[in-house]
C-alpha positions in Angstrom: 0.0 0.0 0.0 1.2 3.1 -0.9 1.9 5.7 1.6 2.0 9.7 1.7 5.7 9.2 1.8 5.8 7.6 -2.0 3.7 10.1 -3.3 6.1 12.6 -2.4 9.0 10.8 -3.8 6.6 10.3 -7.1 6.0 13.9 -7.3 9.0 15.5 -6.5 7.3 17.6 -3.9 7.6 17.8 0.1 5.7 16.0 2.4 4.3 19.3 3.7 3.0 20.1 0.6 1.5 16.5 -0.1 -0.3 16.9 3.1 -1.6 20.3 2.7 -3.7 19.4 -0.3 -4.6 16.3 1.2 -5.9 18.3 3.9 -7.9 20.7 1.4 -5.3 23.4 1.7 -4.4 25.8 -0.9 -1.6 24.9 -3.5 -0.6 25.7 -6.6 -2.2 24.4 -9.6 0.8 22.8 -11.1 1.2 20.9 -8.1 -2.5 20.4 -7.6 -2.3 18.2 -10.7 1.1 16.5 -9.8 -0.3 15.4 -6.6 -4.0 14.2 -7.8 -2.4 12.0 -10.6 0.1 10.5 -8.4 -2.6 9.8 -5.8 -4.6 7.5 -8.8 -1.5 6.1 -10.2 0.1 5.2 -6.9 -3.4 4.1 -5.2 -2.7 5.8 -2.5 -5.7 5.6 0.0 -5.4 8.2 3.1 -6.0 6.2 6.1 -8.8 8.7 7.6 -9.2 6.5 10.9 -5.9 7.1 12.2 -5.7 10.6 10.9 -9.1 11.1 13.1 -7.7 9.9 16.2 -4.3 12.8 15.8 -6.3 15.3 14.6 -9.9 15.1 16.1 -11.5 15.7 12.5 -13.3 12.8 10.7 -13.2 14.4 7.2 -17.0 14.2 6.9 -19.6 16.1 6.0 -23.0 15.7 7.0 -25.7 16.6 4.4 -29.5 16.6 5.5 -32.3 17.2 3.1 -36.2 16.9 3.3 -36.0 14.1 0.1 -33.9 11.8 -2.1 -36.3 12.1 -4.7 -36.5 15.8 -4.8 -34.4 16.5 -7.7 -33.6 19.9 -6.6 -32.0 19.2 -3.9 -30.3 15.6 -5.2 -28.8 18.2 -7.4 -27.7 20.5 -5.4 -26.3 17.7 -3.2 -24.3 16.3 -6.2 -22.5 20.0 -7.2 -21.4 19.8 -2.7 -20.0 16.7 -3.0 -18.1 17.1 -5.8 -16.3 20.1 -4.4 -15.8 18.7 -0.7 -14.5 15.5 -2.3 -11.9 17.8 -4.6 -11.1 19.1 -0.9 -10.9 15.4 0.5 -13.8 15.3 2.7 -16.4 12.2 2.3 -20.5 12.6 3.0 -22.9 11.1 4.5 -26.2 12.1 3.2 -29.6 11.8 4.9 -33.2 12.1 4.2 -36.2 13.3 6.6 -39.5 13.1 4.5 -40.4 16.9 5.8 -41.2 15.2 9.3 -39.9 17.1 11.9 -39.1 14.4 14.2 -37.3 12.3 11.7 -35.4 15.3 11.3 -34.4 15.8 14.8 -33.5 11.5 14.7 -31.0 12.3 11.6 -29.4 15.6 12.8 -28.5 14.1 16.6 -27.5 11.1 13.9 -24.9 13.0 12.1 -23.9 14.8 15.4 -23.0 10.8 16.6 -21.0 10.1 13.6 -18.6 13.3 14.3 -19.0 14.7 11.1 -16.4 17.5 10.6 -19.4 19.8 9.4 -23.2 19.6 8.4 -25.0 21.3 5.2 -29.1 20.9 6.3 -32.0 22.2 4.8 -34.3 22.4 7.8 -38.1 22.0 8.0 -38.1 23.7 11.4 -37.1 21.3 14.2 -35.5 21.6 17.2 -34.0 25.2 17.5 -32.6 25.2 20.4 -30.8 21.5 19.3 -29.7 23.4 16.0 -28.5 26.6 17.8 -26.1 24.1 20.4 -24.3 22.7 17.1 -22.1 26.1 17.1 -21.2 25.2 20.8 -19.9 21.6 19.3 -17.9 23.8 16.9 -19.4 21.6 14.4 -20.0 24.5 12.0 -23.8 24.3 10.0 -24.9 25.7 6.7 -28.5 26.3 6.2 -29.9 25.9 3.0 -32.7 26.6 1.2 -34.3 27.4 4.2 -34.3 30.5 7.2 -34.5 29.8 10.4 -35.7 32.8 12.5 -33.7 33.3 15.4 -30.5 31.2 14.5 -27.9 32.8 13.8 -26.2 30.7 11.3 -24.9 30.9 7.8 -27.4 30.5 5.1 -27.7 30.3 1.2 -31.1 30.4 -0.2 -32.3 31.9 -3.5 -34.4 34.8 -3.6 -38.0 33.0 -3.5 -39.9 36.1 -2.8 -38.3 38.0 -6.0 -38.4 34.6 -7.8 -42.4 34.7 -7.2 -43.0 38.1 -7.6 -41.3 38.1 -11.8 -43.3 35.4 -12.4 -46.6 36.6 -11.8 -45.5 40.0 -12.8 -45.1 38.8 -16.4 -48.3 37.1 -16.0 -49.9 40.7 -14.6 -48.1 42.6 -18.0 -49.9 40.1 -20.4 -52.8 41.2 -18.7 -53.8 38.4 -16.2 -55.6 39.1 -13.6 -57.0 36.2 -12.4 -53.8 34.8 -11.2 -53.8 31.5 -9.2 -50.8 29.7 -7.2 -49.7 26.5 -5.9 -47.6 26.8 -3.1 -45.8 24.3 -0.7 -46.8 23.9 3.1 -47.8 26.7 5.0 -45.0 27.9 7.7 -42.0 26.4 5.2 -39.5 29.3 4.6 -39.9 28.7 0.9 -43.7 28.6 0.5 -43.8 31.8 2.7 -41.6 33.8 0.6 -43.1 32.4 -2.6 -46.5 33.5 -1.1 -45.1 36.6 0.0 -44.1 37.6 -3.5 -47.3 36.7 -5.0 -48.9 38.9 -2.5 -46.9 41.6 -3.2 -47.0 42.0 -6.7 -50.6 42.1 -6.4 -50.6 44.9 -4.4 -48.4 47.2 -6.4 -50.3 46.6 -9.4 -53.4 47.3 -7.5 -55.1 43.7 -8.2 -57.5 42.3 -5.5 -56.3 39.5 -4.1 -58.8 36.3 -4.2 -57.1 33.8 -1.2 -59.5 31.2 -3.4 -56.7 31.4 -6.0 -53.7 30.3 -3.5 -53.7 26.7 -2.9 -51.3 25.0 -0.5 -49.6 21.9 -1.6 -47.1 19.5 0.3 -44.5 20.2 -2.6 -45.3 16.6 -3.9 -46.4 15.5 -7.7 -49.9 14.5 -6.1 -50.8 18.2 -4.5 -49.7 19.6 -7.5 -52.0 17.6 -9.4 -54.7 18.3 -6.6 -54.0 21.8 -7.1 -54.5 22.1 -10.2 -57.7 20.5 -11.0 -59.2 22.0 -7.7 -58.5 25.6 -8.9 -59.8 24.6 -12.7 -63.2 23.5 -11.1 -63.7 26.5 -9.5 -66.7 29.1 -10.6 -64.7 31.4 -11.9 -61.1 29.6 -12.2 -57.4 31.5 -13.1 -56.6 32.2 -16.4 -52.7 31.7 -15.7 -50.8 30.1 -12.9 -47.7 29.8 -11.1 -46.6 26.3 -10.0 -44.1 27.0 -7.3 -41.6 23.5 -7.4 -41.0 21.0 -9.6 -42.6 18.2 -8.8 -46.0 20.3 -8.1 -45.1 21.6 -11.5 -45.0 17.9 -12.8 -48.6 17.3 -10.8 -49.9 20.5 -12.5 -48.6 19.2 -16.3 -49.9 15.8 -15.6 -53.3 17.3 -14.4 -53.3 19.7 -17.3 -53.5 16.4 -19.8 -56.2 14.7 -18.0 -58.2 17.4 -17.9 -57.8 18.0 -21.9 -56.5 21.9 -20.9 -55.3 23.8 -23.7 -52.5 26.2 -23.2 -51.9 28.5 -23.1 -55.9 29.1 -24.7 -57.0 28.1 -21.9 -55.0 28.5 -19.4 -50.9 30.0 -18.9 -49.0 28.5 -16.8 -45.1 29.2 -15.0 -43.7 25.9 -13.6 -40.5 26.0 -11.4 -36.7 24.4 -11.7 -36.2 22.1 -14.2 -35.1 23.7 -18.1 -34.7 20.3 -19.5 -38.5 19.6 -18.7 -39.4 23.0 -20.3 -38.1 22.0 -23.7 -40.1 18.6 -23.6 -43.5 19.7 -22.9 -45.8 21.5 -25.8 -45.8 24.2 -25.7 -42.6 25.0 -25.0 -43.0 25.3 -20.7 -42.1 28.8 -19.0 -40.2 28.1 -15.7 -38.6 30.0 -12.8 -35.0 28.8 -13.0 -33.3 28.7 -9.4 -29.3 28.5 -9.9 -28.8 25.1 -8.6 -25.3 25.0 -9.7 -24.4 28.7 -7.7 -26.4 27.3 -4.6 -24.4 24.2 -4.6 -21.1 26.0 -4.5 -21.6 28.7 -2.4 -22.9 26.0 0.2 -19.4 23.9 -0.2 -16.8 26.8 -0.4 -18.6 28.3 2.6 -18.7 25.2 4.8 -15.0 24.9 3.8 -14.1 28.3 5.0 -15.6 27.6 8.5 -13.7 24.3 8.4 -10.7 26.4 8.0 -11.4 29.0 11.1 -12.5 31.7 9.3 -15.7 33.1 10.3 -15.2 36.4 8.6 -18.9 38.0 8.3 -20.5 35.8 10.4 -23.3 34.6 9.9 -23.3 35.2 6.3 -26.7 35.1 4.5 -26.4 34.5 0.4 -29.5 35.5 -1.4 -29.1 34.2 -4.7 -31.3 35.3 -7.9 -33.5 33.6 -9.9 -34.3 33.8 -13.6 -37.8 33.8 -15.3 -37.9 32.1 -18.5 -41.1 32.7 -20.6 -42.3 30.5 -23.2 -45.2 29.8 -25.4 -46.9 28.2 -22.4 -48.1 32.0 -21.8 -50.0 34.0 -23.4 -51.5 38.0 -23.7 -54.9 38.3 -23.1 -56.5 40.8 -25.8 -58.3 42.6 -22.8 
């Protein structure tokens, strides 16, 4: 077995150095290279247990998120492990269904395992629980979601604004019968989706009918729920924003049951996924959230705590959205 000692002689470089980048230290790019190919030609395997007991750290990260079949956050999950692996760490990667006490189970989970630092996307559990993981100096990166009175750092995107566009174009092509479908009531996301919906309403000065805002479980069954419930209604929306993506694939599925025309009938805004907007007809409009950004801000942050820096702590990153309109929407004549 190879040891830390042969990759140095491979290389040409010191020990220190070897180590450093190991470690997820900074060195130069040259050497970056010189090291990683040296490390797959030679084998070499770090031997993290007995680096563990010297050193205290497990070279783990602990990722929790509300689903594995949520392909929002799998994604985002995929961009984090690729840059803590570059940076030598291993994850261990839990679901909690949105139940709060299968969150709580997996958190004080994670907390057993000693991971080095923990990546979560809460659905509101245990504050106080959450708040003692700083005094662990086990440092936590929120994400996706706010939690009010924990002063952690935290990268979400700008759901309010991301809303707020969206029905905004719909408000310009002269809707005004606008209807939602929104996640669970008391999420962080929902809330600020709901918020922005609100909002725009009021600043174009358009009454705002509470029959026209239903709330899902951010599931491809509410969405479909949602969607025929607010077409059987008297006097139903002529557009609508679906507020995630598999709500969005409810709303779609829904849509052809139902033998809806769009955007005739109805225009409609779906949420996250471009490749999905290409492959439905028409052509889908979408709120684009930058997975890739979120991913790596999440990483590089949770590695600049690992390394002692807490400069601007707790940092919030609010990170914009795009709105991507389509054929699925169309201008009303009055």
């Amino acid at each position: 077995m190879s040891t830390i000692k042969d990759v140095a002689k491979y290389t040409g470089l010191s020990i220190a150095t070897i180590s450093k980048y190991i470690n997820g230290g900074n060195v130069l790019e040259q050497n970056r290279e010189l090291i990683k190919n040296a490390i797959e030609k030679l084998e070499y395997k770090r031997n993290d247990m007995a680096r563990g007991l010297k050193t205290n750290k497990t070279m783990t990260i602990g990722i929790l998120i509300p689903s594995l079949e949520n392909i929002f956050f799998t994604t985002i999950v995929s961009i984090i492990e690729d840059i803590l692996q570059d940076s030598g760490y291993g994850t261990i990667i839990c679901d909690f269904k949105e139940n709060v006490d299968l969150e709580q189970k997996k958190l004080e989970f994670l907390v057993s395992k000693n991971v080095d630092g923990i990546i979560m996307v809460s659905y509101g559990g245990d504050l106080e629980y959450i708040k003692s993981l700083s005094g662990k100096e086990i440092p936590v990166i929120l994400l996706d979601r706010m939690i009010k009175g924990v002063d952690l750092d935290v990268v979400v995107a700008d759901n309010l604004n991301a809303s707020y566009q969206a029905v905004e174009e719909l408000i310009i092509k002269k809707h005004k019968r606008i209807g939602i479908i929104c996640g669970p009531k008391n999420t962080y996301t929902a809330d600020e989706r709901r918020k922005g919906y609100i909002r725009v309403h009021q600043d174009y000065n358009l009454d705002i009918d509470e029959k026209l805002m239903f709330n899902g479980r951010y599931t491809v069954e509410s969405g479909y729920n949602g969607l025929e419930a607010l077409k059987k209604m008297e006097n139903p929306p002529t557009a609508l924003l679906v507020t995630n993506y598999e709500m969005t694939i409810g709303a779609i599925m829904a849509i052809n049951d139902l033998n809806i025309v769009v955007p005739s009938e109805l225009s409609i805004i779906g949420f996250d996924n471009i490749q999905m907007a290409k492959v439905v007809r028409p052509p889908l409009s979408i709120v684009e959230q930058p997975m890739k950004e979120i991913g790596e801000t999440a990483a590089k942050l949770l590695l600049k705590r690992l390394k002692g820096d807490y400069a601007s702590f707790p940092a919030v990153h609010r990170l914009k959205t795009k709105v991507h309109i389509k054929e699925s929407v169309q201008k009303l004549v009055n």
